[in-house]
C-alpha positions as CSV (number, residue, x, y, z in Angstrom):
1,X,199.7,15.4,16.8
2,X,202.3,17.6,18.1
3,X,200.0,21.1,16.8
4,X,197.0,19.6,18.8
5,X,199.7,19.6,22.2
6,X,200.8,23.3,21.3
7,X,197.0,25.3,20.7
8,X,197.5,28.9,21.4
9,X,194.2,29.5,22.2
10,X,194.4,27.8,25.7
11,X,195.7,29.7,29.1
12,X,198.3,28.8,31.1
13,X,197.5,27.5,34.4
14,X,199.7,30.1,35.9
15,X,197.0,32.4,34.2
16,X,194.7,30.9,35.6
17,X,195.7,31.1,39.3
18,X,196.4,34.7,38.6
19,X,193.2,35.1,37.4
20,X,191.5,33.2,40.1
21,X,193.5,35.2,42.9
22,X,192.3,38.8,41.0
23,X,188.6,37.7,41.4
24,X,188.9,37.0,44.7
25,X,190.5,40.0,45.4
26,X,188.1,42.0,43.3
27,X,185.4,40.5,45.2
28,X,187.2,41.0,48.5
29,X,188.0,44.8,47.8
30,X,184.3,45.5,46.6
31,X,182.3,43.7,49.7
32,X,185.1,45.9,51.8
33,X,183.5,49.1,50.0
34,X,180.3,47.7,50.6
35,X,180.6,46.8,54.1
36,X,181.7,50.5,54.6
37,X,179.5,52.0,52.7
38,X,176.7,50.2,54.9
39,X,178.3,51.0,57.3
40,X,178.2,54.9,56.8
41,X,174.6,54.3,55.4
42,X,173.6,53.0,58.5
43,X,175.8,55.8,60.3
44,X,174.2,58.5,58.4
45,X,170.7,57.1,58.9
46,X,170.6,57.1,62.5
47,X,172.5,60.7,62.4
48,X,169.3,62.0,60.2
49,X,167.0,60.2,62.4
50,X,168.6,61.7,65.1
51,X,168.5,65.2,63.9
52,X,164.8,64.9,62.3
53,X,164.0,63.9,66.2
54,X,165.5,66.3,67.8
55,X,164.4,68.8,65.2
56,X,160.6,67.6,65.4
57,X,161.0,68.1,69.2
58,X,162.3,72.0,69.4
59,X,159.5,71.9,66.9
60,X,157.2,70.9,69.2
61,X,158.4,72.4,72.2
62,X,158.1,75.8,69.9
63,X,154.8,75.4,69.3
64,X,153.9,74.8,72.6
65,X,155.8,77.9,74.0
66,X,153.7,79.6,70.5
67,X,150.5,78.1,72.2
68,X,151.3,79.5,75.4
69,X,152.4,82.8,73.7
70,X,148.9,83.2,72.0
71,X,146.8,82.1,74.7
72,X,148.4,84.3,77.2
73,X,147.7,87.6,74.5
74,X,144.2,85.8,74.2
75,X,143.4,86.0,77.5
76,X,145.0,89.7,77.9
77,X,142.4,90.8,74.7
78,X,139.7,88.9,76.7
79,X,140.4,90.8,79.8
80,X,140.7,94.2,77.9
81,X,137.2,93.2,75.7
82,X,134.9,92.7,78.9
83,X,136.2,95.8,80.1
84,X,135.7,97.7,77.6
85,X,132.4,96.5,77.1
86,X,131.3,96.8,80.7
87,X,132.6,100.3,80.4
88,X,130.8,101.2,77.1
89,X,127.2,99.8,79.3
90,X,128.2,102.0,81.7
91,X,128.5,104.7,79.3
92,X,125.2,104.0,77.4
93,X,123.5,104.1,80.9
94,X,124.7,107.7,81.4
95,X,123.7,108.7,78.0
96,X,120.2,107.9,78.7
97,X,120.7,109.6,82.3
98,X,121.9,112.5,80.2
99,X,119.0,112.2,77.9
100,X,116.7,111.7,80.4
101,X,117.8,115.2,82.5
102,X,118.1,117.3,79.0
103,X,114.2,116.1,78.7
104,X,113.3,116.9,82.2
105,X,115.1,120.6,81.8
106,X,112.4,121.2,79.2
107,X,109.5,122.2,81.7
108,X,111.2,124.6,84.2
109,X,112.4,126.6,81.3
110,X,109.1,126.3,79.5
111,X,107.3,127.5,82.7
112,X,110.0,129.9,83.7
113,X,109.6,131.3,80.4
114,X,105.7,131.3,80.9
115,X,106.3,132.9,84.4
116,X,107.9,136.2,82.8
117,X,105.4,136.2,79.9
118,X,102.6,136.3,82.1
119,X,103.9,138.6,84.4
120,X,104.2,141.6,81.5
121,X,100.4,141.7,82.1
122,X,100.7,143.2,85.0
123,X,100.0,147.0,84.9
124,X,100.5,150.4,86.2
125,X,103.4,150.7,89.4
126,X,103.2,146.8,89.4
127,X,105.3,146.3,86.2
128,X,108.4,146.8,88.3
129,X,111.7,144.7,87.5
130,X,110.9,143.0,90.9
131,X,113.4,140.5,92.6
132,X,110.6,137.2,91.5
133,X,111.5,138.4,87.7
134,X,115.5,139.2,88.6
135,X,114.8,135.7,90.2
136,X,113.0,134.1,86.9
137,X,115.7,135.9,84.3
138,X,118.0,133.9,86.6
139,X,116.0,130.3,86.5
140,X,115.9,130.6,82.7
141,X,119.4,131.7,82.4
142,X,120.9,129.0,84.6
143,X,118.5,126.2,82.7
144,X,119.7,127.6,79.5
145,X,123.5,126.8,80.9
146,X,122.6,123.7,82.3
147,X,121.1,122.5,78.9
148,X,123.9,123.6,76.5
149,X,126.3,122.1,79.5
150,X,124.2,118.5,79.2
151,X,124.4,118.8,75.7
152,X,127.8,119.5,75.5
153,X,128.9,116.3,77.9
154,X,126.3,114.1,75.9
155,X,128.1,114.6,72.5
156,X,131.6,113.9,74.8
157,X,129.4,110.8,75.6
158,X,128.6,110.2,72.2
159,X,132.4,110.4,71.1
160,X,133.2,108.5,74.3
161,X,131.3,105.4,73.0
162,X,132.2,105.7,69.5
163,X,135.9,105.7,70.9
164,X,135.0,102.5,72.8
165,X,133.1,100.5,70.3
166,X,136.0,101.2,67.8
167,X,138.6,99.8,70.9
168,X,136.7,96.9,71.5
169,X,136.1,96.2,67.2
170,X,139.9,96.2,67.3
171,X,139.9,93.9,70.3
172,X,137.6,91.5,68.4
173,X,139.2,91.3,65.5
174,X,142.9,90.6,67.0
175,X,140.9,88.0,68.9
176,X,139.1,86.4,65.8
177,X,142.5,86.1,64.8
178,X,144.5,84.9,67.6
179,X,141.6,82.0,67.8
180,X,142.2,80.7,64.4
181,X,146.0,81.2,64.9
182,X,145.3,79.1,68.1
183,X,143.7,76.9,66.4
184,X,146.1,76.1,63.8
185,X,148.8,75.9,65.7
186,X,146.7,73.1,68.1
187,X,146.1,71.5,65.2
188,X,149.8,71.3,64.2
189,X,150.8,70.7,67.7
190,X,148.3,67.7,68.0
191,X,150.2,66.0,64.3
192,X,152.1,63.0,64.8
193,X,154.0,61.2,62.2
194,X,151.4,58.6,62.5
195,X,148.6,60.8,61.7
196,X,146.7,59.7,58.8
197,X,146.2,62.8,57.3
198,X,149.7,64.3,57.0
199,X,150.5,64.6,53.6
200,X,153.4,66.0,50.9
201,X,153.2,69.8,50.3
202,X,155.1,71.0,47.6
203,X,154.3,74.4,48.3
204,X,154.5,74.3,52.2
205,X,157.8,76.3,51.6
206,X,156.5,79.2,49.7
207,X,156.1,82.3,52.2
208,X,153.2,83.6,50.6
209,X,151.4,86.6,52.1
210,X,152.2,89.3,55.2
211,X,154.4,88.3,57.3
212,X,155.3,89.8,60.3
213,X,158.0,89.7,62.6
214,X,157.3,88.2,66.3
215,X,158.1,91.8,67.5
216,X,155.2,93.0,65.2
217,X,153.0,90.9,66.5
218,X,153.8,92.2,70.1
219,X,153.1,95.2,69.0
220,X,149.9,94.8,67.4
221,X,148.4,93.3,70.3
222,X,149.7,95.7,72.3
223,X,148.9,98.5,71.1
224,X,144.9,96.9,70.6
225,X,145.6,96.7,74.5
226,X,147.2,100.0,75.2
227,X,144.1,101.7,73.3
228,X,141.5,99.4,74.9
229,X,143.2,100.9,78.3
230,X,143.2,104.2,77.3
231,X,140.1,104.3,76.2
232,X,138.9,102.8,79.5
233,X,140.5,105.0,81.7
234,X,139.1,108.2,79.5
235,X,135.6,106.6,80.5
236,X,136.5,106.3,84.0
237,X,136.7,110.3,84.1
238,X,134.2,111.1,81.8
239,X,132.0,108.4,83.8
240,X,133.4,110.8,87.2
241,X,132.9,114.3,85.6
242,X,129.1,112.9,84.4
243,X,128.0,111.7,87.9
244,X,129.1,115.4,88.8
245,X,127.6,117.4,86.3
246,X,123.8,115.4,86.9
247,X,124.5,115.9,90.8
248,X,125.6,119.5,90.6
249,X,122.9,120.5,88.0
250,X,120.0,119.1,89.8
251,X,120.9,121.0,92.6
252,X,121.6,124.1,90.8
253,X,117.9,123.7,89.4
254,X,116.8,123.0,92.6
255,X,118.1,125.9,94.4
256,X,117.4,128.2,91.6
257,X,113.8,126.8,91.7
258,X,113.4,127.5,95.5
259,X,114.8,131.0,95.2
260,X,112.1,131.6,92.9
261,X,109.4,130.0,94.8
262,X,110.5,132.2,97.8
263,X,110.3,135.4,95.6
264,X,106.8,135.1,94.8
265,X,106.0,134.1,98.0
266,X,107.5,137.0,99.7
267,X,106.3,139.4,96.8
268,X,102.3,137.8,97.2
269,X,102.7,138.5,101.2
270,X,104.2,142.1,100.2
271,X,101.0,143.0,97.5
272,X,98.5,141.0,99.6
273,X,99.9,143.8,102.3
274,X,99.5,146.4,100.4
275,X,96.3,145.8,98.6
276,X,95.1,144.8,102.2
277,X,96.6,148.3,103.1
278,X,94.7,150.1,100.2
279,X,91.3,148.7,101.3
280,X,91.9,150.0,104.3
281,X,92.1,153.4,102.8
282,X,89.6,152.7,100.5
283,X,87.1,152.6,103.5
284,X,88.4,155.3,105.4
285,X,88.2,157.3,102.0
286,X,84.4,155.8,101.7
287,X,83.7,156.8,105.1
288,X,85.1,160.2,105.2
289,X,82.6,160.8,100.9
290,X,79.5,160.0,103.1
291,X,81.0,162.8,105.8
292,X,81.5,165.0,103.6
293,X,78.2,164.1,101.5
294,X,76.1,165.0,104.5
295,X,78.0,168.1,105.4
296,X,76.8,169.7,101.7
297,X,73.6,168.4,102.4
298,X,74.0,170.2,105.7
299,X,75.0,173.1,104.2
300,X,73.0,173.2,101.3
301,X,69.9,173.2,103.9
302,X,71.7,175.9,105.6
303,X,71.6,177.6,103.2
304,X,67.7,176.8,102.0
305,X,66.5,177.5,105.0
306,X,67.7,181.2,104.6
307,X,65.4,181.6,102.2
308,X,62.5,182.5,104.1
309,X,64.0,185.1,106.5
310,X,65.5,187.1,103.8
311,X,62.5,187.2,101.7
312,X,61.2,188.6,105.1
313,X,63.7,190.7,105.4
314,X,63.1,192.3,102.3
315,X,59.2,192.4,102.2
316,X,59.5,194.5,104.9
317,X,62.0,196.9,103.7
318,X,60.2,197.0,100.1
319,X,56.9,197.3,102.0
320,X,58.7,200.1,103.9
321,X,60.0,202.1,101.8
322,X,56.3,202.6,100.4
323,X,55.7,205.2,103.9
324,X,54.2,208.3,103.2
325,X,56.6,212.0,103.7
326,X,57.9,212.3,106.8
327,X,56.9,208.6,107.7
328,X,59.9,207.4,105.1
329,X,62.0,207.8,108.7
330,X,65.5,205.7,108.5
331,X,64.5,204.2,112.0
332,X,66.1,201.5,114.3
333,X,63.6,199.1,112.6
334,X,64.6,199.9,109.0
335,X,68.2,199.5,110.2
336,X,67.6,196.2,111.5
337,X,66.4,194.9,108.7
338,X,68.7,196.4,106.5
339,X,71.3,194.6,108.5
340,X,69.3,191.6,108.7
341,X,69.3,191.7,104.9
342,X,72.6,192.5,104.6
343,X,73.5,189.6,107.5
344,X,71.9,187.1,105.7
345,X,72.9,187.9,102.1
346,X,76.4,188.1,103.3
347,X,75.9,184.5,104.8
348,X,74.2,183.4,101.8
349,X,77.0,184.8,99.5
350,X,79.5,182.9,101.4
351,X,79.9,179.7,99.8
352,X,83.6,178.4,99.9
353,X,82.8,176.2,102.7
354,X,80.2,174.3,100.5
355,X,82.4,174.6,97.4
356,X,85.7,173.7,99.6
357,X,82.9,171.0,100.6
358,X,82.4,170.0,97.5
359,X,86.0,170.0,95.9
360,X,86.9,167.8,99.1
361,X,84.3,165.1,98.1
362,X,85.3,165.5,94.2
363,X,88.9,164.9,96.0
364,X,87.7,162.0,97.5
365,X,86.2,160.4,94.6
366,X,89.1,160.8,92.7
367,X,91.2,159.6,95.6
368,X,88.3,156.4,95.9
369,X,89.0,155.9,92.0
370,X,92.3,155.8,92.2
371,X,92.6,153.0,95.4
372,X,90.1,151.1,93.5
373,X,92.1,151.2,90.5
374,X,94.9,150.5,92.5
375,X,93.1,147.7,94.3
376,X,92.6,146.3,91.1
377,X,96.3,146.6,89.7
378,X,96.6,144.4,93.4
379,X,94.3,141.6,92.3
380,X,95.7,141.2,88.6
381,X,99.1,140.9,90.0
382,X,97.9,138.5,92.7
383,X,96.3,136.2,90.1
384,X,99.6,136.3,88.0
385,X,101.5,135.2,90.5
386,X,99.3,133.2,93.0
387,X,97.2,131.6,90.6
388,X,99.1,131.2,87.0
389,X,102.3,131.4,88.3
390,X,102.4,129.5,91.5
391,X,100.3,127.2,90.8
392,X,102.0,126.6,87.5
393,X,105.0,126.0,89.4
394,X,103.6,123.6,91.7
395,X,104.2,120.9,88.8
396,X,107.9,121.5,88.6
397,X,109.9,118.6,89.4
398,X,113.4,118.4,89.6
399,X,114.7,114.6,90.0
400,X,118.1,113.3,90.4
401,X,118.9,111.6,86.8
């Protein structure tokens, strides 16, 4: 009885009251840890919440400012593009001006070049280096310039366009790009945490590919728009010197033209004179043949009609000289008509005024065939220039292109 008071395996209620009081100071201690420790939870979760707000917003305020950023370099490479472009038009347009006035130097040259061709046909004194040929070396000299001048500004052209078209390639490709950037980033701006299709990225964090640094992307644009500008402004003076070269060349062709024109107008007036001139001679030259014609056959006559007496003349004396003896008498009869005789034979014998006649109208012939050879050097060089020439010129126009 007294073993079953005393079992050792039973506490003492001091024990248990210490044991008790442990618990509830155990429990006490841990829910005071806890409490703080919500307590800091709920700390720290409002500070995270805080910061991812505030964090999302400079986000989101960058981006915006980005937008701006990439909308105000847009609309600078829009600006640049449509100006280039409009410049490049205006370019194209003066190449085909350009085009258009190398074609149309073609036919003066050709006929300036026909001009002194035909005029080596001429013959005799009127090949002569005449001011209408000084005139025509000129016109195909200065068409000559003006073509290798044309030619020269149409390759500058040429290069002018390529310049631009590679400016405004450039342009369009920094624009491509700065619409898909815009895009993006409008897309990202537009993302809320509500969105439905935000999703985890593991990768998001990787910087894969080129980056650039903001100032590098100033740059780039920038230099697309100081190129773009230069280019634009080179086309403004080649555009200047273009209109110039078309305005001074027309009038270079023109005047050169005219100066020709006037040439062969003065030198048709100055032959038409002469060969006017020369016919003028020519019939003084015909008139003065059939004088001198009808003074040989004056002459000649004279000269016929001397016949008769002298055969008189000398009947007698051969008849006379037949008297018998004393009869034979050298009397003032037979000395009459041996002076008669010797009268007339001397006239008869004195022919330089028929031959002097007659060299004078062989003179004149050759003087007649010379004026009409001469007359018709006149009328060759007259149809050269008045009738191939001139009227091959009459076709030359010279526009403003």
């Amino acid at each position: 009885m007294a073993k079953l008071l005393q079992d050792p395996s039973k506490l003492h209620p001091s024990e248990w009251h210490t044991a008790n009081r442990m618990q509830r100071a155990t429990t006490e201690s841990q829910k005071s840890r806890s409490e703080c420790m919500i307590a800091e939870s709920w700390r720290l979760v409002d500070e995270i919440e805080k910061t991812t707000q505030k964090t999302q917003s400079d986000v989101n305020k960058k981006l915006e400012q980005r937008l701006e950023e990439i909308k105000f370099w847009k609309q600078e490479l829009d600006n640049k593009l449509e100006q280039i472009v409009h410049e490049t038009e205006t370019l194209l347009t003066l190449k085909n001006r350009l085009e258009r006035a190398l074609e149309g130097c073609k036919e003066p040259l050709v006929i300036a070049q026909k001009c002194l061709l035909y005029r080596q046909r001429r013959v005799g004194i009127d090949l002569v280096h005449d001011e209408v040929e000084q005139e025509l070396v000129k016109e195909a000299e200065v068409v000559q310039g003006i073509i290798a001048l044309l030619g020269r500004t149409l390759e500058q052209t040429n290069e002018q366009i390529r310049q631009n078209r590679s400016a405004k390639y450039n342009l369009e490709m920094d624009l491509k790009d700065k619409f898909t950037a815009l895009t993006i980033d409008d897309y990202c701006a537009s993302l809320t945490n509500d969105t439905p299709q935000i999703i985890y990225s593991d990768n998001a964090m990787k910087l894969e590919g080129n980056f650039v640094s903001p100032e590098d992307w100033i740059d780039f644009s920038n230099i697309n728009v100081e190129k773009a500008d230069k280019q634009r402004n080179n086309s403004l003076a080649l555009k200047a010197v273009i209109d110039g070269i078309l305005s001074q060349t027309a009038n270079d062709m023109r005047r050169q033209c005219e100066m020709v024109n006037m040439a062969f107008r003065n030198r048709v007036k100055e032959v038409k004179d002469a060969k006017h001139k020369l016919e003028m001679l020519l019939a003084m030259v015909m008139d003065e043949i059939a004088a001198q014609e009808k003074n040989i056959a004056a002459l000649k006559k004279a000269i016929a009609d001397k016949e008769g007496p002298i055969k008189v003349a000398q009947t007698r004396l051969e008849a006379r000289n037949h008297r018998p003896n004393v009869e034979l008498c050298f009397d003032t009869v037979h000395s009459s008509l041996m002076t008669e005789v010797q009268e007339i034979t001397k006239n008869i014998q004195r022919q330089d005024a028929l031959a002097q006649a007659q060299t004078e109208l062989k003179a004149l012939s050759h003087r007649q065939l010379s004026l009409e050879e001469e007359i018709k050097v006149k009328e060759n060089t007259l149809y050269i220039d008045e009738v191939l020439c001139m009227q091959m010129r009459e076709s030359v126009c010279i526009n403003n292109y």
